[in-house]
GUBA-144472 format. One record per atom (N, C-alpha, C): residue number from 1; residue in one letter; x, y, z. Coordinates in steps of 0.1 Angstrom, whole numbers, always signed. Atoms other than C-alpha are relative to their C-alpha. Layout:
N
NUM,A,X,Y,Z
...
//
This chain:
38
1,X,+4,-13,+4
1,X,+2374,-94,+1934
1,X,-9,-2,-12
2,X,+7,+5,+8
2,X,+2347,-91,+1912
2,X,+1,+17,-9
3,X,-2,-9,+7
3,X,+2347,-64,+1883
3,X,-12,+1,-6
4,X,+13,-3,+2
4,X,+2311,-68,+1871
4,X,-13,-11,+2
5,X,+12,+11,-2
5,X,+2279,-87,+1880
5,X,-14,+10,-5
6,X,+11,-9,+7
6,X,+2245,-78,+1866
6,X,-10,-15,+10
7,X,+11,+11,-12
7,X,+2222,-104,+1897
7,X,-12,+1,-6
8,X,+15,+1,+3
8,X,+2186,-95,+1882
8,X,-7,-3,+15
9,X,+2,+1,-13
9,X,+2185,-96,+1922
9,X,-10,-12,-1
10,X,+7,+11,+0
10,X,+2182,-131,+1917
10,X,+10,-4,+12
11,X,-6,+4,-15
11,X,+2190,-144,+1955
11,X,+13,-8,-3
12,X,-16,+12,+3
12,X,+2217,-176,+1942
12,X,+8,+13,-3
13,X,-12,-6,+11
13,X,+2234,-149,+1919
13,X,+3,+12,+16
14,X,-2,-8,-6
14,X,+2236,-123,+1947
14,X,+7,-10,+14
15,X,-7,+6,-5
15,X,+2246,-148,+1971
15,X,+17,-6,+2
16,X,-17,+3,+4
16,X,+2281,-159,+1954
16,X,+8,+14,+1
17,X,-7,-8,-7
17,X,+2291,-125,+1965
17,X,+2,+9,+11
18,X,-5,+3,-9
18,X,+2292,-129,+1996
18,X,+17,+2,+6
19,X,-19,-4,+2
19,X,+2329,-116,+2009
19,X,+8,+1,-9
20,X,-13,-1,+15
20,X,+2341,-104,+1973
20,X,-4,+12,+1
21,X,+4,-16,+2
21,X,+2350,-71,+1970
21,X,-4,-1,-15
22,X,+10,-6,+17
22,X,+2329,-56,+1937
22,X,+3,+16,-1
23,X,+1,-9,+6
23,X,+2341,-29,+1917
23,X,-11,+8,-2
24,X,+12,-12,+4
24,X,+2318,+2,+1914
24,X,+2,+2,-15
25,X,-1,-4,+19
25,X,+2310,+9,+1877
25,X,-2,+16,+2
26,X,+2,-20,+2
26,X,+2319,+44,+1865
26,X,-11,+4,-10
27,X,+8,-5,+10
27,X,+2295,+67,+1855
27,X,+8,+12,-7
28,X,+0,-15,+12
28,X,+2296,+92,+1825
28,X,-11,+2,-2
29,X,+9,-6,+3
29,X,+2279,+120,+1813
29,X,+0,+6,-15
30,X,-3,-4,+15
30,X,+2274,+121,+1771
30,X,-13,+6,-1
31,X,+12,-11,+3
31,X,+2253,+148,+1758
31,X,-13,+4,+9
32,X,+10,-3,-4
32,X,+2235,+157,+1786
32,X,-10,-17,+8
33,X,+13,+11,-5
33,X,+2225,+120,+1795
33,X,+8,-7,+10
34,X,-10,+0,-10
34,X,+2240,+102,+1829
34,X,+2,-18,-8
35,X,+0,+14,+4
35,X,+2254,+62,+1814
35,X,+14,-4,+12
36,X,-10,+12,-13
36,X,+2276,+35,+1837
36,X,+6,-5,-8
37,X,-12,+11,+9
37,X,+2302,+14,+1822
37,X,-3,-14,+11
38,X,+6,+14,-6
38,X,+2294,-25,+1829
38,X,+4,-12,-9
//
């Protein structure tokens, strides 16, 4: 299980997750603006 990856959709780095489940990052909404937790 993976809880956060940031790939820069660099092919290796996207590769090693391959059959891992990956957590969705939550979004919030402060003052009007939409941010993700990561």
């Amino acid at each position: 299980m993976v809880g956060y990856v940031e790939p820069h959709v660099r092919p290796d780095t996207l590769s090693l997750l391959n059959g891992r489940e990956v957590l969705l990052n939550k979004k919030n909404e402060y003052r009007g603006t939409q941010l993700r937790e990561g």
